[in-house]
N, C-alpha and C positions, 0 to 999 in steps of 0.2 A: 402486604400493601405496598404501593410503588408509587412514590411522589411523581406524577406526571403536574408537567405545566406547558401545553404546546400552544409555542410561540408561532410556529410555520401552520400551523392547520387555521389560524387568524389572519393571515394571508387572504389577500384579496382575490376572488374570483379568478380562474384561469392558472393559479400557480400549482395548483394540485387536483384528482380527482379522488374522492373518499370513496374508498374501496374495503372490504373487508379481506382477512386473508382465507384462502381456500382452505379446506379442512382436508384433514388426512386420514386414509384409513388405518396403520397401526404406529401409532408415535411410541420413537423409543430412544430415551438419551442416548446417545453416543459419546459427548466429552461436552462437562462443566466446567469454564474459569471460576473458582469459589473465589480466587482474589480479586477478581475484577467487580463479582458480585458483591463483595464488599465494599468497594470502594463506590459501586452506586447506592449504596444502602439497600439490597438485596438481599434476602436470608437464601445463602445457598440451598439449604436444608429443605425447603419451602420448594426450591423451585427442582428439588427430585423426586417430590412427589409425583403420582398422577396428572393432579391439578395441575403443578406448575410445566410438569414435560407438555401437555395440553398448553399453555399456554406458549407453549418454547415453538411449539408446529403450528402452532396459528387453530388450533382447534378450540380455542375461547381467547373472547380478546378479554383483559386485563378491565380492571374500573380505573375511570380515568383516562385510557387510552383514546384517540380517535384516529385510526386507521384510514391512511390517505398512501396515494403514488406520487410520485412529483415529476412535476413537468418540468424534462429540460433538451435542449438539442444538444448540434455537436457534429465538431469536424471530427468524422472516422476517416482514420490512414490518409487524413488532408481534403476529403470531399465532405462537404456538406449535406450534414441531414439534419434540416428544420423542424421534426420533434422525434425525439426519442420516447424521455422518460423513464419510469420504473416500468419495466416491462416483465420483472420477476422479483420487484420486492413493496415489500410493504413497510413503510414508516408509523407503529405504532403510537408512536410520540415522544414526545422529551423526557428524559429522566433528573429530576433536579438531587444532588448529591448531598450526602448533609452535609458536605462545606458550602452546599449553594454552587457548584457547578453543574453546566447542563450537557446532556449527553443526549442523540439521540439513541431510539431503541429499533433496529429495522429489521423484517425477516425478510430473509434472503431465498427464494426459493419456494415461496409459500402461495405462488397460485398465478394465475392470469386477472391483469388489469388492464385498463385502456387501452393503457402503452403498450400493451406486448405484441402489437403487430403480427398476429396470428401464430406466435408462440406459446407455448403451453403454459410458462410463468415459473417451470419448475427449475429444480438443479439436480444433478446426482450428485452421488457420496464424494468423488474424487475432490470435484473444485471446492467443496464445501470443507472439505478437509483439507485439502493444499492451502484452505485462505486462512484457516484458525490456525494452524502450526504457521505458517510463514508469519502472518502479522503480529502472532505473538512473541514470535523470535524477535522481528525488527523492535516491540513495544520494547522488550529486555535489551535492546541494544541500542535504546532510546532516541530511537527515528520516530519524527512524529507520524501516528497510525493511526485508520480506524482497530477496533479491538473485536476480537470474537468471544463472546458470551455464552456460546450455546452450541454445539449443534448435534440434529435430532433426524433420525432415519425417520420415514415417514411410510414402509411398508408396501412402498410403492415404487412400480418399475416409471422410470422414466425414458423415453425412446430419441438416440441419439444416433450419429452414425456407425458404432460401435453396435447396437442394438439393444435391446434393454438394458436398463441399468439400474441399482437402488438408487431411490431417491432420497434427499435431505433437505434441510432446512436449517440455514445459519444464524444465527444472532448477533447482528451485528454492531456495534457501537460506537456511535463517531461523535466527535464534534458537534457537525453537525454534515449534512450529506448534498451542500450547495458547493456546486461546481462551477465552472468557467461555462459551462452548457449551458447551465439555471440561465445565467446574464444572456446567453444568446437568442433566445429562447423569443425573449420580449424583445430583446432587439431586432432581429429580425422580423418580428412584427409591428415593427418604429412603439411599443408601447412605451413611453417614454414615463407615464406614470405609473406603472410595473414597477421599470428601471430604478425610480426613486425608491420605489417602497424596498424593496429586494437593497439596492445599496443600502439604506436607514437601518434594514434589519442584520444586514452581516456587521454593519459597522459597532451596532449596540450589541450584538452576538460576540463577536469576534475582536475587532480591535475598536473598542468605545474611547480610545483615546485619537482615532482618526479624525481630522477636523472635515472629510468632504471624500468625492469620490476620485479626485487626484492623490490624495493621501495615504484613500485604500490600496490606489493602487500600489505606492509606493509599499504599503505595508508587505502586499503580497506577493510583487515581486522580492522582497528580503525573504521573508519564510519560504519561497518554493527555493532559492538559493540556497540557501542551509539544505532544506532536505534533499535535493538531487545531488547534493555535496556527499550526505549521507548512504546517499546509492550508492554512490561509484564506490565510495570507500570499502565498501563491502561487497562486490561484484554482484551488486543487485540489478536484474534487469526487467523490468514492469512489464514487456513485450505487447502494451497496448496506448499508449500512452496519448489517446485522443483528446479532446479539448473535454468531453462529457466525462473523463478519469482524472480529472486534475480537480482537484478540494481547492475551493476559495480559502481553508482554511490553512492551508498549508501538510496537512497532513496526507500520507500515504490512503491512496484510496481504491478497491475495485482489481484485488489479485485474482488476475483471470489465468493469461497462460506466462506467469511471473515465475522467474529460476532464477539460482545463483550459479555465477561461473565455476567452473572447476579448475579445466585449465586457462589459463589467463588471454585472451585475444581480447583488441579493443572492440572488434567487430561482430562481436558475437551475439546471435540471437536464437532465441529458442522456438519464440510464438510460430504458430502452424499457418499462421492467418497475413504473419509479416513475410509478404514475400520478395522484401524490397531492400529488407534490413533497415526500414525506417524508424526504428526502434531498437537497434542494434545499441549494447552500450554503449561506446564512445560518443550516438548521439543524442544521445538524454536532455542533456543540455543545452544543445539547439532546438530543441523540441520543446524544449520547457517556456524557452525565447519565442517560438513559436507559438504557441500555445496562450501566453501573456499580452503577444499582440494582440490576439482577439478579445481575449476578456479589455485592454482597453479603447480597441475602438468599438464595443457597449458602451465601454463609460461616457466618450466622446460628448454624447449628447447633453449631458448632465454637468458638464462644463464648461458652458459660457460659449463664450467666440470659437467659432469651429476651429478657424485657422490658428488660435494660441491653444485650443484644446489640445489639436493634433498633437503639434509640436512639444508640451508639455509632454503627453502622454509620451510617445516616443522617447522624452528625456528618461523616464520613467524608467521602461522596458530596456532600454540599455545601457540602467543601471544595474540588468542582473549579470550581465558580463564582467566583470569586476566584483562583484558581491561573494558570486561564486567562484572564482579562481580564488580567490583569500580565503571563501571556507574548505576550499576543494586541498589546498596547500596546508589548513590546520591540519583538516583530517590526516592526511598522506602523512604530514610532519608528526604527527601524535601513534601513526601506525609503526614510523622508524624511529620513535622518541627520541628525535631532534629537539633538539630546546632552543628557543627563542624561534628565529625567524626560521620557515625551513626552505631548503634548499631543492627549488623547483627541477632545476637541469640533472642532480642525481637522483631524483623521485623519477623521473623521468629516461633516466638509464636505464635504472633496477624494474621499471615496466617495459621497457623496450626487450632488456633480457628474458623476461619471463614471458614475450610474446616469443621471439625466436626460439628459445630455446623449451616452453609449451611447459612450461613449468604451473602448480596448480598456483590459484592464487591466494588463497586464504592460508594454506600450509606454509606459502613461501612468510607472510609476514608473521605469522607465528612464530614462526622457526629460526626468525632473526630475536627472539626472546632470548629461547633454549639453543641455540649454538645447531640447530638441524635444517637451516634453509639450505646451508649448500648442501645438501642431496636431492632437493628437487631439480638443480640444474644439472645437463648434458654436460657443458663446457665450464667446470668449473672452473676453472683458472680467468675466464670473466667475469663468473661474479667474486672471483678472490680481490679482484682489482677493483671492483665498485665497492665491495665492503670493507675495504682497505678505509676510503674515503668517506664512507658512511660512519666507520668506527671513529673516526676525526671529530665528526659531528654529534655522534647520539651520547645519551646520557638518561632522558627520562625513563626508565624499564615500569612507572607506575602508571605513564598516557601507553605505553605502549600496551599493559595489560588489559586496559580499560579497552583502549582503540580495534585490536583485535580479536574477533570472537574464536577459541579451540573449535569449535563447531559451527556450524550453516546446517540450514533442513538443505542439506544436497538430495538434485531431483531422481536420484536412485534409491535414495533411504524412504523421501517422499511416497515414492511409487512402491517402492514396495512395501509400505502403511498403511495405504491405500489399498494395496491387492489383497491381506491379508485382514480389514477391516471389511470389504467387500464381502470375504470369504466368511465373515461371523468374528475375528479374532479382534479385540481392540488391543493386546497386550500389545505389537511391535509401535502403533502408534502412540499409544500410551509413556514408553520408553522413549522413543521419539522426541517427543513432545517437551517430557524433562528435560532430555537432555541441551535442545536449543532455545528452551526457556528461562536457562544456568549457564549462556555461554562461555562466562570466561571462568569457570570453575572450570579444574586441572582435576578428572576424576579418572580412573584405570578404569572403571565398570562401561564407560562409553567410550573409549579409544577407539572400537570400530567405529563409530559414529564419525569418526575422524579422517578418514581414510580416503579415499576419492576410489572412485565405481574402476571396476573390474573391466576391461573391452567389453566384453558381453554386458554390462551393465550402466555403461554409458546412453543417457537419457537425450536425444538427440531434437525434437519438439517438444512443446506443451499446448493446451490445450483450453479454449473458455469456458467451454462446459455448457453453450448454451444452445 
């Protein structure tokens, strides 16, 4: 039995279309989170039966459930497109927790809806499995995320440019799965009483202690600051990062063709689809600023006098300029356990080095724990001279343990989880899986997991899957 209470399917006309999810012809677990199913008050147990793999593929909806798409738009790569929507997933509905938190429940891959723009609706194995191991790395590295629940082979080839491929179906669990798009959506079509109701409902959702839709916005410019702080710190890069991928709620949303750095450049991009580098690391955070603007000229209208709106709102939005250089300098300062204030201009050597000299980047701030970062440098006698001055400063070795993960789902280990799940094996994913869901355990059994890709083994794009 699953406590649904769905607050967005009461949503006024226009905000969703009630869709059922398509069924499949052979459902078959692939990987249960039993702890997450716990924390929604879910019997794991329950959901490996038949019955529940059937409900994991959308092959029975659930009692309680009421299966809707949701309409939202969204600047892609900076152009405007006036609807999107769920175009391959389905929003079951809310799950209420027995602490009384609400979560939604979505399949990801479970068919064609309105939105799908003559898309088939589906997913293959890959992206369904690069988003359950990634986002549950980031949840264990407590970035706020949506989470994966489920995900279930579906016995069926899905046709991409690759050419056939198994298909899947993800469980996904968020927040809730109102974006910067949702706001656009009605505004672009001046619905101004949309706008209210959608503001009312994230505000009593999400931040009920907001007094208006200046407020919100202030809220959410702070939370997307912290979390794109949480990116960088861990060479995270979303490689999609459009106005329809950004959570009102502040959480991580929509791992499409998402990697972590190996070797360090601030430029660095993976996605196949960014051919611009507009989404390139280093610019996360312009993008994020970008991104904020639009969610508040929606709000605009819902605030009074245009001309004090404006300018309020804009006070708003850059105040994520500052919000995140303070959380961007915890992080760094907690990754070289510096204590107290940390020191921006030697955070800022120690990444300049490890761009020149192409050093990885997650082994480098590990390796300033255990005494092994100068081996990833070329020139070492420059980083003898920056950690000369580092060791002046640091002191905390317990942020430092917390701050750095020994492991990342690097996208060679990724891929080839993938290849060999593809192939019928869940073991190398499985292994996988542990290991960057335990990341700052120090264990010999995953030391390869540690390692950075081989020349022949260097993952050069990624990919959305759709």
């Amino acid at each position: 039995m699953i406590h649904f209470d769905n607050s967005y399917a009461r949503m006024p006309q226009g905000f969703f279309a009630r869709v059922d999810p398509t069924p499949v012809t052979k459902p078959r677990l692939l990987a249960l989170n039993a702890p997450l199913a716990e924390r929604l008050g879910l019997d794991a147990d329950m959901l490996r039966t038949p019955e529940g793999v059937a409900m994991l593929a959308g092959n029975a909806v659930p009692e309680g459930a009421e299966p809707i798409a949701q309409a939202y738009a969204g600047h892609q790569f900076g152009g405007f497109v006036p609807q999107l929507g769920d175009g391959r997933a389905v929003l079951l509905g809310e799950v209420v927790a027995p602490d009384g938190a609400r979560f939604d429940m979505q399949l990801k891959g479970s068919g064609p809806t309105p939105f799908s723009r003559r898309g088939d609706g589906r997913a293959w194995m890959g992206p369904v499995l690069r988003e359950y191991v990634v986002s549950e790395f980031m949840a264990a590295m407590d970035v706020p995320t949506t989470r994966a629940l489920a995900a279930v082979a579906t016995g069926e080839e899905v046709w991409r440019e690759q050419g056939g491929l198994p298909g899947a179906v993800l469980t996904r669990v968020a927040a809730s799965h109102i974006r910067v798009g949702t706001f656009q959506y009605f505004a672009v079509r001046d619905r101004k009483d949309a706008l209210q109701a959608l503001t009312d409902h994230v505000i009593a959702r999400h931040y009920p202690d907001a007094t208006g839709p200046l407020d919100l916005l202030d809220r959410v410019v702070e939370r997307q600051a912290q979390t794109i702080a949480q990116w960088m710190s861990l060479g995270f890069i979303h490689g999609v990062m459009n106005t329809d991928n950004m959570a009102i709620s502040g959480e991580t949303i929509d791992y499409g063709p998402c990697a972590f750095m190996d070797i360090y450049h601030p430029d660095t991009v993976f996605s196949s689809i960014d051919r611009t580098g507009r989404y390139a690391w280093a610019n996360q955070p312009q993008i994020a600023v970008w991104n904020l603007a639009q969610f508040a000229t929606c709000l605009i209208p819902l605030m009074g006098d245009e001309a004090e709106a404006v300018e309020a709102a804009t006070q708003s939005v850059h105040r994520f300029a500052p919000l995140y250089q303070a959380a961007w300098q915890r992080r760094f300062g907690a990754k070289l356990g510096i204590d107290g204030a940390p020191n921006q201009a030697l955070i800022e050597r120690l990444l300049g080095l490890m761009a020149q000299q192409r050093a990885d980047f997650t082994r480098v701030f590990v390796g300033l724990s255990d005494g092994s970062a100068r081996d990833e440098f070329t020139d070492r006698s420059a980083f003898d001279a920056w950690a000369r001055d580092w060791q002046a400063l640091s002191s905390d070795q317990d942020a430092m343990a917390r701050a750095n993960p020994r492991r990342i789902p690097r996208n060679h280990q990724v891929e080839a989880a993938i290849a060999s799940a593809v192939a019928g094996d869940m073991t190398r994913f499985d292994r996988l899986f542990d290991a960057v869901t335990h990341p700052r355990e120090a264990r010999d059994e995953w030391a390869d997991l540690a390692t950075p890709p081989l020349p022949d083994q260097v993952v050069h794009q990624t990919f959305c899957g759709t």
